[in-house]
N, C-alpha and C positions, 0 to 999 in steps of 0.2 A: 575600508576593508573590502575586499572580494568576494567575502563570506555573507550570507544571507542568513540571520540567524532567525530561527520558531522553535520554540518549545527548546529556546537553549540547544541550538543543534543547529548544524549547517552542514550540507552534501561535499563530500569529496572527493576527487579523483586520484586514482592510483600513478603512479611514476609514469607507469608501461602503461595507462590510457582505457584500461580494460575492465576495472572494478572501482565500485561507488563503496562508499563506507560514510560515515558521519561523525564530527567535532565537533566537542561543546566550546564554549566561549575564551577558553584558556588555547585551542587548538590543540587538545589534546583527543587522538581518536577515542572515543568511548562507544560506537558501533563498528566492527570489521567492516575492512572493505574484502564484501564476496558480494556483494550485489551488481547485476549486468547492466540496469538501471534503478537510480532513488532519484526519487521527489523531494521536494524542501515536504517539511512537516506542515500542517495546519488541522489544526482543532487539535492537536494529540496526535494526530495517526499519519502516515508517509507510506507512500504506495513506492512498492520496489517489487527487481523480477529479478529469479534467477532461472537459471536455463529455458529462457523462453514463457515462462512461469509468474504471475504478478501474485503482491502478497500485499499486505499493511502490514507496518510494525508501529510501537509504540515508540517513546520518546525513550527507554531503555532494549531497544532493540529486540524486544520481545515479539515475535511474529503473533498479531492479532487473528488474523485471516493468512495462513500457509501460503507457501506463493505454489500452489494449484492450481491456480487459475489461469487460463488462456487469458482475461480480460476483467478490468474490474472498473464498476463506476458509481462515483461517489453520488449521492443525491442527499437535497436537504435536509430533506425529511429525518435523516439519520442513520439510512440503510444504505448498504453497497447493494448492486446488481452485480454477480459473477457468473463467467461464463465456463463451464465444465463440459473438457473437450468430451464427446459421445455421447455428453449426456441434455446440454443445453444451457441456459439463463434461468436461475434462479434469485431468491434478494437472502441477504444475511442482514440483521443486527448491528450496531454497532460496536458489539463482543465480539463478532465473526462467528455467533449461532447463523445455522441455515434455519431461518424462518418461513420459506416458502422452495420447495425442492426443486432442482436443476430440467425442467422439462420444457423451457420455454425458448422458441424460435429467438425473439426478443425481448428485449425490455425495458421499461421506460420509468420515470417517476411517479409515481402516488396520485391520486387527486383527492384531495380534501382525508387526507390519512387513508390508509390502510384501509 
């Protein structure tokens, strides 16, 4: 197969080349394709963007963390770093709560937890 499946779910592209969407293991779409870029899934969650925009959603296409975001990045630890155009780098949760607010130049992973 061509298909990469996680979480029961594999990326796919549109006819026209221009939108990602997601298929379970029958190849039947169970995510639209509206997304400008998706990631295969891992742990549960799949980073995707629309208009410029990055977001996580779940394995039911439920946007976790909105795709608001200039930039997102995953860390072990269990938290995203997001980046909020004007306003900066903040960390979210693994809910997509902002646990630490959008003020920071940049950002990097934990040392020894939080």
């Amino acid at each position: 197969s061509q298909y990469s499946f996680e979480n029961r779910r594999a990326v796919v592209k549109s006819k026209e080349g221009d939108k990602y969407g997601y298929v379970d293991e029958r190849y039947d779409l169970v995510i639209p394709m509206k997304y400008d870029m998706a990631h295969p899934f891992q742990n549960g969650r799949a980073l995707v963007s629309k208009n410029i925009h990055m977001g996580i959603i779940n394995p039911e296409g439920e946007e976790i963390i909105p795709c608001a975001y200039r930039a997102i990045r995953a860390f072990k630890e269990g938290f995203y770093a997001a980046y909020l155009s004007g306003k900066g780098w903040g960390y979210l949760n693994w809910e997509g709560d902002v646990i630490i607010s959008h003020q920071y130049r940049d950002a990097y992973p934990f040392s020894e937890g939080l």
